[in-house]
The first five atom37 places (N, CA, C, CB, O) and aatype in JSON, in Angstrom:
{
  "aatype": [20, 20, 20, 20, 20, 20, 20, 20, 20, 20, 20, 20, 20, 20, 20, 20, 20, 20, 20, 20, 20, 20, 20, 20, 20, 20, 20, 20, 20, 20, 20, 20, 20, 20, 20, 20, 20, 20, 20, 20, 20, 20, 20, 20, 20, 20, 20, 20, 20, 20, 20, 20, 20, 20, 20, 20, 20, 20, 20, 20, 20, 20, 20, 20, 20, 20, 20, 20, 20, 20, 20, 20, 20, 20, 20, 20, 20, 20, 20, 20, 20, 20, 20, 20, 20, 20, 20, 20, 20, 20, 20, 20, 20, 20, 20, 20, 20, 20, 20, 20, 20, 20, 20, 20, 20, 20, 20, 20, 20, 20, 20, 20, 20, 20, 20, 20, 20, 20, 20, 20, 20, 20, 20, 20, 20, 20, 20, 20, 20, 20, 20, 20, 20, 20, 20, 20, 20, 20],
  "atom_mask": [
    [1, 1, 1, 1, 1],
    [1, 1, 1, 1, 1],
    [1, 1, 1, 1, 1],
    [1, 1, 1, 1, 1],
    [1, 1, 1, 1, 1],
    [1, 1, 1, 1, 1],
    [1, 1, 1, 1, 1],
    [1, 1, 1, 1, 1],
    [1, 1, 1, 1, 1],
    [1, 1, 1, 1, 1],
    [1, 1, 1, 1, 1],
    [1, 1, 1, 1, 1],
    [1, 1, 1, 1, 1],
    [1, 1, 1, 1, 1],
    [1, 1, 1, 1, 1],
    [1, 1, 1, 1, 1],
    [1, 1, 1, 1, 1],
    [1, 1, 1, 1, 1],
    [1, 1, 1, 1, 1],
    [1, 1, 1, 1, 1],
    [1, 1, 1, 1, 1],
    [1, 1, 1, 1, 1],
    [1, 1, 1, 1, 1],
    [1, 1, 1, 1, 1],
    [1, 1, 1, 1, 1],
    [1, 1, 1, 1, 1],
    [1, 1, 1, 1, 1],
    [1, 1, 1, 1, 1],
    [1, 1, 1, 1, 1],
    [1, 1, 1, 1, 1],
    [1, 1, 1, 1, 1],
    [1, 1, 1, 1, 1],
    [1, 1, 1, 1, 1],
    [1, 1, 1, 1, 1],
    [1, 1, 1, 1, 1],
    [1, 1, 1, 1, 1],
    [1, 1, 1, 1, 1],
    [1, 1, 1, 1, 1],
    [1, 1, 1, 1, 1],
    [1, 1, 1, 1, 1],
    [1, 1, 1, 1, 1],
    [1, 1, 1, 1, 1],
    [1, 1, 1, 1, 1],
    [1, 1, 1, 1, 1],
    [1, 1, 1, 1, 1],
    [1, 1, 1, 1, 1],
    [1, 1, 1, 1, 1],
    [1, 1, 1, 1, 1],
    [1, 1, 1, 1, 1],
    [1, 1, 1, 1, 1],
    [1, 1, 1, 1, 1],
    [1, 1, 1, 1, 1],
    [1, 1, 1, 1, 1],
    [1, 1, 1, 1, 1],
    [1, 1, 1, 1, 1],
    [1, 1, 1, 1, 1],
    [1, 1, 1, 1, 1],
    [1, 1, 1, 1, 1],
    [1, 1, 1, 1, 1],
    [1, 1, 1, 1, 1],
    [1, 1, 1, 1, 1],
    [1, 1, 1, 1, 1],
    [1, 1, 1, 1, 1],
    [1, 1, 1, 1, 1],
    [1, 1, 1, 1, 1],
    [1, 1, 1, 1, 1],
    [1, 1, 1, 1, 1],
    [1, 1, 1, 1, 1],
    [1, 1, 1, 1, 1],
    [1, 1, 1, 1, 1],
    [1, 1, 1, 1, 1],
    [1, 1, 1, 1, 1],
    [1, 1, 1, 1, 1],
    [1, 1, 1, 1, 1],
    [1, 1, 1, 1, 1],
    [1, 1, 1, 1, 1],
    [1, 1, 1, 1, 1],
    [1, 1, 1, 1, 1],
    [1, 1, 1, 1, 1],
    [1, 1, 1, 1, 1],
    [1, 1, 1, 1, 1],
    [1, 1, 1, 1, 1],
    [1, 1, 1, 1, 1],
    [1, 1, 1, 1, 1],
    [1, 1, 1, 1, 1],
    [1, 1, 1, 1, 1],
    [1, 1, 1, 1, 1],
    [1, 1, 1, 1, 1],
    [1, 1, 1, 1, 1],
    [1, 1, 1, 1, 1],
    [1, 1, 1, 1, 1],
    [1, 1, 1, 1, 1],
    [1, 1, 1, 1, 1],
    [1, 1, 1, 1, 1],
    [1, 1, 1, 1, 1],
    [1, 1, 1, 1, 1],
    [1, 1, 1, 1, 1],
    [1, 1, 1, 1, 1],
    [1, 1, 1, 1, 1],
    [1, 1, 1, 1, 1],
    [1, 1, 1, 1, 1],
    [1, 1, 1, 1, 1],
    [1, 1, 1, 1, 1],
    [1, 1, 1, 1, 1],
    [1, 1, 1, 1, 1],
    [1, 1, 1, 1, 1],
    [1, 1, 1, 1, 1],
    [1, 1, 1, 1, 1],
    [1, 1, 1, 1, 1],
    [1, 1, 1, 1, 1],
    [1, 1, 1, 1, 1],
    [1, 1, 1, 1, 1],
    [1, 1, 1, 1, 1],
    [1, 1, 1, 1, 1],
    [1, 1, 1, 1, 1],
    [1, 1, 1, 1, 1],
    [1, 1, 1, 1, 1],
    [1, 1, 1, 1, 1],
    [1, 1, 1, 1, 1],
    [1, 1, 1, 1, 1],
    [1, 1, 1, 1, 1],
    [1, 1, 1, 1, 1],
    [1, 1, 1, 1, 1],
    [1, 1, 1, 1, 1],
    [1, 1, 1, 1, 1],
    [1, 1, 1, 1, 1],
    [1, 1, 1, 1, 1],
    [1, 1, 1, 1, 1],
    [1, 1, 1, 1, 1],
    [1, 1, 1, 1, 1],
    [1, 1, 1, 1, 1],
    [1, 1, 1, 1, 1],
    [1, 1, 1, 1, 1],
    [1, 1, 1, 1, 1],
    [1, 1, 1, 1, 1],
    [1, 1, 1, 1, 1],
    [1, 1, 1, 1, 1],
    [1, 1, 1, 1, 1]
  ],
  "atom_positions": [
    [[209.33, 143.59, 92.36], [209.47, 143.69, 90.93], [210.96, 143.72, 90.6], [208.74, 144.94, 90.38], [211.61, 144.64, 91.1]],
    [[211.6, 142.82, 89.8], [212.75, 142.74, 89.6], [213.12, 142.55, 88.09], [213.17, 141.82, 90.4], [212.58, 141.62, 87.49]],
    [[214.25, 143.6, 87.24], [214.39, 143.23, 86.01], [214.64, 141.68, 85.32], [215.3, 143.98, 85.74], [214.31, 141.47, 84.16]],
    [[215.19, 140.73, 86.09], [214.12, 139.41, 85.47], [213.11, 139.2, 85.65], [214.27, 138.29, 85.68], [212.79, 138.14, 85.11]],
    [[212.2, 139.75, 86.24], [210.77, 139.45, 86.29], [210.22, 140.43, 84.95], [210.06, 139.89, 87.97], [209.37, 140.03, 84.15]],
    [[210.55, 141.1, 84.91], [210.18, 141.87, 83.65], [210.56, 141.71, 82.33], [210.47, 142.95, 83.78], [209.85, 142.07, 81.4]],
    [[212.31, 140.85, 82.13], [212.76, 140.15, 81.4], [211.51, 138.82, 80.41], [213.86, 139.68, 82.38], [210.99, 138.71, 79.3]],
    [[211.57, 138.13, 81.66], [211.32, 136.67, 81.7], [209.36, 137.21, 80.76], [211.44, 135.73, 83.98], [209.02, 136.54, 79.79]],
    [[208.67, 138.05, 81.11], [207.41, 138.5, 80.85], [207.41, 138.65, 79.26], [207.08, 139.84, 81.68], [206.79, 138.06, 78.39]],
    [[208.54, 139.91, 79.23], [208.75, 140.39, 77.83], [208.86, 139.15, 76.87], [210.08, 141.32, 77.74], [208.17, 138.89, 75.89]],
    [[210.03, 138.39, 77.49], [210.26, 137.32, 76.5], [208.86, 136.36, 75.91], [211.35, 136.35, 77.25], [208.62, 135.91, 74.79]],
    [[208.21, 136.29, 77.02], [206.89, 135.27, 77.02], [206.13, 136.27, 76.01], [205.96, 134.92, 78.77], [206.02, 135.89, 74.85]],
    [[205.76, 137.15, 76.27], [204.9, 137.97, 75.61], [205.09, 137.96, 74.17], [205.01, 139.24, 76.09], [204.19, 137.75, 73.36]],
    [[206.72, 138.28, 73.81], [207.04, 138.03, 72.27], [206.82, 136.58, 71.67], [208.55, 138.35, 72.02], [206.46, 136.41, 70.5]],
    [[207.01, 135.77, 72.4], [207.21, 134.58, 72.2], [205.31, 134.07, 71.6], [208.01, 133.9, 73.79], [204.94, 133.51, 70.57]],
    [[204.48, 134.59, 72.86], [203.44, 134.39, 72.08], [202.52, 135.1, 70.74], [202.87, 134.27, 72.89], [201.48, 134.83, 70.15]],
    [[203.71, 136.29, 70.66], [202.89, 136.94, 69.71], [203.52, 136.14, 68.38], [203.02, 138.72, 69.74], [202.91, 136.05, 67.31]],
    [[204.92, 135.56, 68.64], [205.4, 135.29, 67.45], [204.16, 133.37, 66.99], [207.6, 135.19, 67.76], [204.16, 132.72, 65.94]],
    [[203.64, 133.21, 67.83], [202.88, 132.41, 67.54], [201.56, 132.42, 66.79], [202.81, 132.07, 68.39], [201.14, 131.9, 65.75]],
    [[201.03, 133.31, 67.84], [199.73, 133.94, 67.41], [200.35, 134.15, 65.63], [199.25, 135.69, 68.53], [199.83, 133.3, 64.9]],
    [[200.89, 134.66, 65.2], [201.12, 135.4, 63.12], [201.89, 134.02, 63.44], [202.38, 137.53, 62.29], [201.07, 133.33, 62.84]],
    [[202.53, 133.37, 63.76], [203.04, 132.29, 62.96], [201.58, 131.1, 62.62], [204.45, 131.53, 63.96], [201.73, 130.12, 61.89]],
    [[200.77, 131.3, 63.03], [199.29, 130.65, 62.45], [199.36, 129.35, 62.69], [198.94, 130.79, 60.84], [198.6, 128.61, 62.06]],
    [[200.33, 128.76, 63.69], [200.65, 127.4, 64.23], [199.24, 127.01, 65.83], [202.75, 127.57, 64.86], [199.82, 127.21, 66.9]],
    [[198.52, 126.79, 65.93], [197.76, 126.85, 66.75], [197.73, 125.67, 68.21], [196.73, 126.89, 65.9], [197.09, 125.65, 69.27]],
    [[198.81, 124.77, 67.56], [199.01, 123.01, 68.23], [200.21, 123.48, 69.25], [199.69, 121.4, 66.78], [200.66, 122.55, 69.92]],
    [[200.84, 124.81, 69.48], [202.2, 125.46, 69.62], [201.74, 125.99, 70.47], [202.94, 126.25, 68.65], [202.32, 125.75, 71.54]],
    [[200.87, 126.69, 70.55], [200.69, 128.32, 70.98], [200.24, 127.71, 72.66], [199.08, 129.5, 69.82], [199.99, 128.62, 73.45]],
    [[200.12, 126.24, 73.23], [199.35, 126.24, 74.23], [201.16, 126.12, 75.01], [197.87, 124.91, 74.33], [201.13, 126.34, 76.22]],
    [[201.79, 125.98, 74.75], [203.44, 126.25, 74.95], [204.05, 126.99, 75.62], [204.02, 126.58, 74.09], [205.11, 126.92, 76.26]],
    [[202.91, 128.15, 75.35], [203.3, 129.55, 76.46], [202.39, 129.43, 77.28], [203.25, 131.19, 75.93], [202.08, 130.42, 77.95]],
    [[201.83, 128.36, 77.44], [200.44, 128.96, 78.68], [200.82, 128.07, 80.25], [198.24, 128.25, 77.95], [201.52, 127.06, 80.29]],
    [[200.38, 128.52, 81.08], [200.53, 127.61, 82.01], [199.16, 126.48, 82.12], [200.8, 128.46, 83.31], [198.17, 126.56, 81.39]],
    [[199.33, 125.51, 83.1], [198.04, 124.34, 83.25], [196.78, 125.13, 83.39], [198.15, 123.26, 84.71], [195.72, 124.92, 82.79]],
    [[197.04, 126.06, 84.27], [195.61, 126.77, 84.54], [195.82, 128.13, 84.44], [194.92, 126.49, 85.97], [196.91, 128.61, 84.78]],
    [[194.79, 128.91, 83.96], [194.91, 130.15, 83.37], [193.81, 130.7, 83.79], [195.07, 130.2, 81.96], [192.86, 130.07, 84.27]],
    [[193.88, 132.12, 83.62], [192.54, 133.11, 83.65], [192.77, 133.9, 82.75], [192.18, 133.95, 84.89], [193.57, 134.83, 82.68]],
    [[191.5, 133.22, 81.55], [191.17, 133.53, 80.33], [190.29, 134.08, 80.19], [191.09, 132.81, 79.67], [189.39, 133.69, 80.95]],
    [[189.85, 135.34, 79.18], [188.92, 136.15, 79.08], [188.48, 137.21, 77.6], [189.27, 136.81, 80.2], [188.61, 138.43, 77.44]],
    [[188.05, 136.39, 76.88], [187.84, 137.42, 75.63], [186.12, 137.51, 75.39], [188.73, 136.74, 74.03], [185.43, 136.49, 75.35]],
    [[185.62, 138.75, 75.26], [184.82, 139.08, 75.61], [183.98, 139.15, 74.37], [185.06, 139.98, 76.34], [184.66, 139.54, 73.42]],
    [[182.49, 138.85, 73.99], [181.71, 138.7, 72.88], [180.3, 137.93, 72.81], [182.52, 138.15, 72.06], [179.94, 136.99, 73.52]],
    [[179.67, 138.52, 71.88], [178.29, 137.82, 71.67], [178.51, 136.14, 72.0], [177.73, 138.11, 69.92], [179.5, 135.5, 71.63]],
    [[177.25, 135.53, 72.84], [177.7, 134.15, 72.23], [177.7, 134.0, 71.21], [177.19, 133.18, 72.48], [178.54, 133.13, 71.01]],
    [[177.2, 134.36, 70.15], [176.95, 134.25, 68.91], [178.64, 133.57, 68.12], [176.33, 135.89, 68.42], [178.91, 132.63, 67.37]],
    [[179.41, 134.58, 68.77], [180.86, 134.43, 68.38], [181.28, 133.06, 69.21], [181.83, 135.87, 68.83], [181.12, 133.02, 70.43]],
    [[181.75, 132.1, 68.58], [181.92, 130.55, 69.54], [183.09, 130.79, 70.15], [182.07, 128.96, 68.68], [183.21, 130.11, 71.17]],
    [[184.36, 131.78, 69.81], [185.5, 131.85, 70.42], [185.39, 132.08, 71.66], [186.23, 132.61, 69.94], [185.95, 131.48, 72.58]],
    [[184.22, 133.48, 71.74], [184.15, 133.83, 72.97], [184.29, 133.76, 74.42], [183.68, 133.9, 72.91], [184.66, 132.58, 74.45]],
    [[184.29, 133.99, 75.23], [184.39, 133.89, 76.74], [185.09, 133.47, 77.59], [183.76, 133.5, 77.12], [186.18, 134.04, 77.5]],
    [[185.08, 132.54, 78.66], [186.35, 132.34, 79.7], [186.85, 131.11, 79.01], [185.97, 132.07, 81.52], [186.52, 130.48, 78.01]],
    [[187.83, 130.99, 79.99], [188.72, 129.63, 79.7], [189.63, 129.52, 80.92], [189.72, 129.7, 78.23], [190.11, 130.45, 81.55]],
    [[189.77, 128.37, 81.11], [190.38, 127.99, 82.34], [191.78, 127.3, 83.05], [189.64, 127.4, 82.59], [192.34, 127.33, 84.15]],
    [[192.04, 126.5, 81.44], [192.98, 125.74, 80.88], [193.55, 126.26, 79.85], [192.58, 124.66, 80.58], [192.89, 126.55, 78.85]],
    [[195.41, 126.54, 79.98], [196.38, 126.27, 78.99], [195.8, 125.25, 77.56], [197.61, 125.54, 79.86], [195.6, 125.7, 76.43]],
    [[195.66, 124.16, 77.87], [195.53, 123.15, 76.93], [193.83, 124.19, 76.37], [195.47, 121.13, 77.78], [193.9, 123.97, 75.16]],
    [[193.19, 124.63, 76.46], [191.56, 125.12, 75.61], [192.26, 126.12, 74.52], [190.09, 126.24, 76.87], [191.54, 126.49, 73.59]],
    [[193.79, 126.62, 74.59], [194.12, 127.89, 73.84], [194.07, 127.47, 72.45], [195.55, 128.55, 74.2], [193.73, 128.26, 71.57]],
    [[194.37, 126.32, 72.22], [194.6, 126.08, 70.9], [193.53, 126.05, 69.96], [195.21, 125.01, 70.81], [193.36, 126.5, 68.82]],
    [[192.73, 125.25, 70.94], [191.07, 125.36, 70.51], [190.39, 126.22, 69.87], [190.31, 125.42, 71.39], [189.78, 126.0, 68.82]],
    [[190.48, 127.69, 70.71], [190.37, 128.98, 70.59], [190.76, 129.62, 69.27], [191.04, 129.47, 71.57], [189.95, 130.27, 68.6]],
    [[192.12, 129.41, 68.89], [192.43, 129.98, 67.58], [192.24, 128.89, 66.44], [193.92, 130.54, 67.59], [192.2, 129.34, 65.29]],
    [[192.14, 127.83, 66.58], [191.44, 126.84, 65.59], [189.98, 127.43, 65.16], [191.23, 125.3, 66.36], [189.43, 127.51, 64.06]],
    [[189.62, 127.78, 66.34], [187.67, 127.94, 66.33], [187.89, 129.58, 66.07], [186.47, 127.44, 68.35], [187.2, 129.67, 65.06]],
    [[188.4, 130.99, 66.31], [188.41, 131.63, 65.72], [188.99, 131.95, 64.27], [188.53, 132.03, 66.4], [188.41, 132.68, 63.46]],
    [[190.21, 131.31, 64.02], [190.72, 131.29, 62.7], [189.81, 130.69, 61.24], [191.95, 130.48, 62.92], [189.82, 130.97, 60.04]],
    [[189.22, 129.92, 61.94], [188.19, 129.23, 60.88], [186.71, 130.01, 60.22], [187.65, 127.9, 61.7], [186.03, 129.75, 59.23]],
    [[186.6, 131.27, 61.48], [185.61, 131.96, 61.33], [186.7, 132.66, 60.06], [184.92, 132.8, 62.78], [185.81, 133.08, 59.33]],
    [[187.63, 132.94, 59.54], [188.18, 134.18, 58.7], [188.73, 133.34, 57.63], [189.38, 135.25, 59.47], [188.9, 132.13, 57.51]],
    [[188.98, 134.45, 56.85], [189.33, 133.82, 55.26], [190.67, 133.6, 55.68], [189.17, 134.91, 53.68], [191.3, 134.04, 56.65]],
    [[190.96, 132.89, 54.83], [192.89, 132.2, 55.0], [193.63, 133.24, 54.63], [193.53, 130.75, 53.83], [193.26, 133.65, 53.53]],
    [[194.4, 133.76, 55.0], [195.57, 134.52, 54.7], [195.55, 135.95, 55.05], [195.85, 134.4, 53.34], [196.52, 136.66, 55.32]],
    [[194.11, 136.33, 54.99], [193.77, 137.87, 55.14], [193.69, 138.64, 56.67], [192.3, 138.03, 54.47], [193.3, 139.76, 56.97]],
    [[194.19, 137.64, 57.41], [194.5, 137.97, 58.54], [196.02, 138.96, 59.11], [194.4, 136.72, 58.99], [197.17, 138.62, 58.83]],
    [[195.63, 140.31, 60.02], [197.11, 140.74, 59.75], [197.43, 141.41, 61.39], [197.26, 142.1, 58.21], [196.58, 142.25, 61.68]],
    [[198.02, 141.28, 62.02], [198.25, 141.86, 63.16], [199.38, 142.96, 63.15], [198.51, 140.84, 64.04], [200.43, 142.81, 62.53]],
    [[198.99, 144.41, 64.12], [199.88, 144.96, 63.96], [200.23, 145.37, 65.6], [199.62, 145.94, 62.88], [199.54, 146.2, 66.18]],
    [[201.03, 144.89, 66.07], [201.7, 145.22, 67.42], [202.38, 146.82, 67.34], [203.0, 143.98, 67.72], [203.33, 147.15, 66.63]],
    [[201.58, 147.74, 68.31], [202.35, 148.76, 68.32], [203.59, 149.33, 69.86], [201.22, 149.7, 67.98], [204.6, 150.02, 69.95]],
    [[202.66, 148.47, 70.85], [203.93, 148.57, 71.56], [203.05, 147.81, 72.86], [204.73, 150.37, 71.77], [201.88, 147.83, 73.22]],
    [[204.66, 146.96, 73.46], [204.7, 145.94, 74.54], [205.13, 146.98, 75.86], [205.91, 144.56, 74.16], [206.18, 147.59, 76.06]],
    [[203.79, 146.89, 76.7], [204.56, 147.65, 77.58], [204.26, 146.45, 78.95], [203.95, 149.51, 77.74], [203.24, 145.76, 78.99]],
    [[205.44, 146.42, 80.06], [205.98, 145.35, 80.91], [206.04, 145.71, 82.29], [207.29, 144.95, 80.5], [207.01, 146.35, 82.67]],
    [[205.36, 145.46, 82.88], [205.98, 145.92, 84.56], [205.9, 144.92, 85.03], [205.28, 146.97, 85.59], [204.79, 144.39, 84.97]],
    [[207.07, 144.14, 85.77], [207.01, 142.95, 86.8], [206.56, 141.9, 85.64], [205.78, 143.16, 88.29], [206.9, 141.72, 84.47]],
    [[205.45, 141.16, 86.69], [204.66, 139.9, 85.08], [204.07, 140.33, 84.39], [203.64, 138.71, 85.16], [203.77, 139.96, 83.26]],
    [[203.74, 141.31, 85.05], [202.01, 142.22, 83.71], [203.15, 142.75, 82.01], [200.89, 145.06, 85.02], [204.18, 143.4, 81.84]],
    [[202.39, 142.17, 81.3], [202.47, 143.0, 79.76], [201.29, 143.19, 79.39], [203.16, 142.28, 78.51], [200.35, 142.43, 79.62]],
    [[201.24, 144.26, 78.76], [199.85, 144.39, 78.2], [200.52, 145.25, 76.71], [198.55, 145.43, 79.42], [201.51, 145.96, 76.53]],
    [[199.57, 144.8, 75.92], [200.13, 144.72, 74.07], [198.91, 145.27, 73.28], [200.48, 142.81, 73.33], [197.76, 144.86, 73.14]],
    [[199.63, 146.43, 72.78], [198.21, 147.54, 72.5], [198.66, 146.88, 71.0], [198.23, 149.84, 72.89], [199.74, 146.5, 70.55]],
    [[197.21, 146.94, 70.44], [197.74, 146.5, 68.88], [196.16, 146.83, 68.06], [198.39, 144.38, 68.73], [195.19, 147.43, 68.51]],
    [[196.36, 146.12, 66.59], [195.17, 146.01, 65.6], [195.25, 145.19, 64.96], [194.87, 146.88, 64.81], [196.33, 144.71, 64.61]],
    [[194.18, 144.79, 64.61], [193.77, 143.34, 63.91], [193.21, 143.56, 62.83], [192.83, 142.42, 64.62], [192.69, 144.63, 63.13]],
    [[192.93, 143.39, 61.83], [192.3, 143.29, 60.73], [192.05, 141.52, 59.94], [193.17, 144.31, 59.91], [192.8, 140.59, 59.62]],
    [[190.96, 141.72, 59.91], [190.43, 140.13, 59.51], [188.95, 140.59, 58.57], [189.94, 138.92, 61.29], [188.22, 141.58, 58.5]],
    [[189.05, 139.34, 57.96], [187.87, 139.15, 56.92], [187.08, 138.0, 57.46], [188.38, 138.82, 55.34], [187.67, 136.98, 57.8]],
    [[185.92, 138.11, 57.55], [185.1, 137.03, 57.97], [184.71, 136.15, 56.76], [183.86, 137.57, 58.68], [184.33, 136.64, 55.69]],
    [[184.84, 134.69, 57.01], [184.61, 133.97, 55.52], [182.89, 133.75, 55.54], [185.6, 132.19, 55.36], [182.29, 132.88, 54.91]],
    [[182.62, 134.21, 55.94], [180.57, 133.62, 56.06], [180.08, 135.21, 55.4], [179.56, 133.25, 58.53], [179.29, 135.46, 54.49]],
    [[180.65, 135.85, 56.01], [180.04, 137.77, 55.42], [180.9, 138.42, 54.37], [180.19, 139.17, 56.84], [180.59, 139.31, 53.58]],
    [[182.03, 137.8, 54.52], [182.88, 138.64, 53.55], [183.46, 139.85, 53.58], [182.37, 138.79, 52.67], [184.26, 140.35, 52.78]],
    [[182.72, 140.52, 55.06], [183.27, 141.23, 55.91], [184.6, 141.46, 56.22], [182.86, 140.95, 56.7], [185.19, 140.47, 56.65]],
    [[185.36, 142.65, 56.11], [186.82, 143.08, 56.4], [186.47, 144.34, 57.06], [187.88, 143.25, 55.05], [185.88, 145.35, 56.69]],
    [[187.24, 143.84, 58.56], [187.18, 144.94, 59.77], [188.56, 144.59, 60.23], [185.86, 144.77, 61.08], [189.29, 143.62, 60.04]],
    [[188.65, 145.81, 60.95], [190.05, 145.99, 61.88], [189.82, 146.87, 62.87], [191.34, 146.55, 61.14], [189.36, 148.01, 62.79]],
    [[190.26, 146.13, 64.0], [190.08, 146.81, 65.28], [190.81, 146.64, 66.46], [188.99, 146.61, 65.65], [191.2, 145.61, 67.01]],
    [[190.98, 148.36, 66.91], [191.92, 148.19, 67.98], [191.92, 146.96, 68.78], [191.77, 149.21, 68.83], [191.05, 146.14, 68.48]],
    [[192.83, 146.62, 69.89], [192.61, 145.65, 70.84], [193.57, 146.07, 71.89], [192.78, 144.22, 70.31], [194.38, 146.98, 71.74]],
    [[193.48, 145.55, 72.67], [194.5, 145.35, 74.07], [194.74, 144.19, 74.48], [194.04, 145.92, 75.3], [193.75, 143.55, 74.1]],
    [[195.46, 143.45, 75.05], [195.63, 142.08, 75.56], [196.43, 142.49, 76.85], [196.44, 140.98, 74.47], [197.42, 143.22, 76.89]],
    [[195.64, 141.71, 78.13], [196.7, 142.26, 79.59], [196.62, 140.67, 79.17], [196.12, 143.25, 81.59], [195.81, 139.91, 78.63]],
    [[198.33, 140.6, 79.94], [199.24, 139.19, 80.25], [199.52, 139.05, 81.5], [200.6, 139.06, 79.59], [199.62, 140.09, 82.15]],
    [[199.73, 137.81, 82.15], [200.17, 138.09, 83.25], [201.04, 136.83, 83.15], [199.17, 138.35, 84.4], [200.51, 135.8, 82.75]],
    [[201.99, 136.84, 83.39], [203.4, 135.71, 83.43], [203.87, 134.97, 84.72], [204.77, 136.53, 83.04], [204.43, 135.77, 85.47]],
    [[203.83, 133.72, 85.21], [204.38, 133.44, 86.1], [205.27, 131.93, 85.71], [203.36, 133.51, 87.16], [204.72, 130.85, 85.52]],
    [[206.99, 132.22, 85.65], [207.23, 131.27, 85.37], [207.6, 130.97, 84.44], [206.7, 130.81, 85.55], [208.1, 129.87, 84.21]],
    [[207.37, 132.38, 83.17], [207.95, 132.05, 82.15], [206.45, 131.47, 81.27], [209.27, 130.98, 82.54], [206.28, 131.47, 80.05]],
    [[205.57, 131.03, 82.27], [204.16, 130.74, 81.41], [203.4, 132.22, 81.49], [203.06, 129.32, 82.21], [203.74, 133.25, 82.07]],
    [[202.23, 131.9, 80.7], [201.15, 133.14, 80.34], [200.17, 132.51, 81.2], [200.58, 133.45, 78.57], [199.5, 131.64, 80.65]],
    [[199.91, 132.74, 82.45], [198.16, 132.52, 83.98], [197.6, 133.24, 83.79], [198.09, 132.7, 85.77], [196.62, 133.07, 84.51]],
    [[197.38, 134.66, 82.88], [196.02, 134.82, 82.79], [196.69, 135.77, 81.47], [194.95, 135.48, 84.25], [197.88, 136.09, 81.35]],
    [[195.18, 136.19, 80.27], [195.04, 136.96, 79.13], [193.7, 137.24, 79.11], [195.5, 136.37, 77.91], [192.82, 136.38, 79.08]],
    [[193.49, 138.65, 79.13], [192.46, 139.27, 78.98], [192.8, 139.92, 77.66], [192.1, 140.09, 80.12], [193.79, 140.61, 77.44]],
    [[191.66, 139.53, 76.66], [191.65, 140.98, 76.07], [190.44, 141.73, 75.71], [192.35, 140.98, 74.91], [189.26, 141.41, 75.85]],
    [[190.89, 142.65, 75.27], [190.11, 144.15, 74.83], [189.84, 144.72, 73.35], [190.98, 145.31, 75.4], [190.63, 145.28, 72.59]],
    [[188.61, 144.42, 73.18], [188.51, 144.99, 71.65], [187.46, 145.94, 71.48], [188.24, 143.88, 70.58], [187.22, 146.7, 72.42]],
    [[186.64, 146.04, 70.2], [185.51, 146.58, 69.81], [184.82, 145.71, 69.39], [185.57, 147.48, 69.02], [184.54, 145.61, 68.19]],
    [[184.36, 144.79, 70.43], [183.38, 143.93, 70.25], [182.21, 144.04, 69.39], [183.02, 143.73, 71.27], [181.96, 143.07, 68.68]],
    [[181.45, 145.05, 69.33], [180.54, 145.87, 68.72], [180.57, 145.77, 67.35], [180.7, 147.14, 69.08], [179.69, 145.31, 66.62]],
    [[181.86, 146.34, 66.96], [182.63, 146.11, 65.32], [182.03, 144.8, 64.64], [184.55, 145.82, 65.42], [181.26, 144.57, 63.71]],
    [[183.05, 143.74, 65.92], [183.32, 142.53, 65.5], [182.08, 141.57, 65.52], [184.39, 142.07, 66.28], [182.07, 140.49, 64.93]],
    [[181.3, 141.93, 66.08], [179.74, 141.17, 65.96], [179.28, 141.63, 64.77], [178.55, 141.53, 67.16], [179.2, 140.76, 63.9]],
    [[178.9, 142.86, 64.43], [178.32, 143.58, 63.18], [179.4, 143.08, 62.01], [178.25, 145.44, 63.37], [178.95, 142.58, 60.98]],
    [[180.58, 143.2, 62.17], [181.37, 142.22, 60.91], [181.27, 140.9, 60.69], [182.72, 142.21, 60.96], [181.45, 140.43, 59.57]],
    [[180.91, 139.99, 61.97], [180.45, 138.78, 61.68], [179.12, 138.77, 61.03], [180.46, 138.04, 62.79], [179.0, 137.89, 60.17]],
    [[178.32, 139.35, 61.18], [176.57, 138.84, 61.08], [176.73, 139.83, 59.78], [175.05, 139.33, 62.68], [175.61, 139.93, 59.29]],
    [[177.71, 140.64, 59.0], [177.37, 141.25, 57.84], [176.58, 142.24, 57.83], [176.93, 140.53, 57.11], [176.28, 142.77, 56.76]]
  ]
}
């Protein structure tokens, strides 16, 4: 573990959060590497849901979740990046309105990163899935 390795993470990590709120989705596959281990967890019901394998599927992902929510009412709040070696993991909250229910929830999350290269090889994250199904279906 070496402070550029922890450097080089941090930077990636900001870099994709500044994507994720910049609402650019054609961008965001920029930080990823070719192959990834992807993982967001949810009803199928939710189409965003589940693995992914490929850099290039990320964009997809926030196209196909962003569309589930009303335009603009989306808000992220990063409370703190914490970094060891490649791992970041980014405790935060989300708040979104679903455009089909009309639904407005916000819920904790976690996202583990793992960096090699200056790219993002794997993102897991962590929510209240539970919430976010019952806010979709209204």
């Amino acid at each position: 573990m070496t402070d550029n390795s922890s450097t080089d993470t941090r930077g990636t990590a900001e870099a994709f959060l500044q994507l994720v709120t910049g609402n650019d989705p054609g961008r965001i596959a920029d930080v990823f590497a070719d192959t990834i281990d992807w993982y967001v967890p949810g009803l199928v019901d939710l189409p965003w849901t589940g693995a992914r394998t490929r850099g290039s599927d990320v964009p997809e992902f926030f196209r196909t979740m962003g569309s589930a929510f009303v335009p603009g009412q989306s808000r992220y709040a990063v409370d703190r990046i914490v970094v060891e070696g490649n791992d970041a993991v980014i405790i935060a909250t989300a708040t979104h309105t679903f455009a089909g229910s009309g639904t407005r929830f916000t819920t904790p999350m976690i996202m583990h990163l793992t960096v090699d290269g200056g790219k993002i090889v794997r993102l897991h994250l962590y929510e209240d899935t539970h919430l976010v199904a019952r806010a979709f279906s209204g």
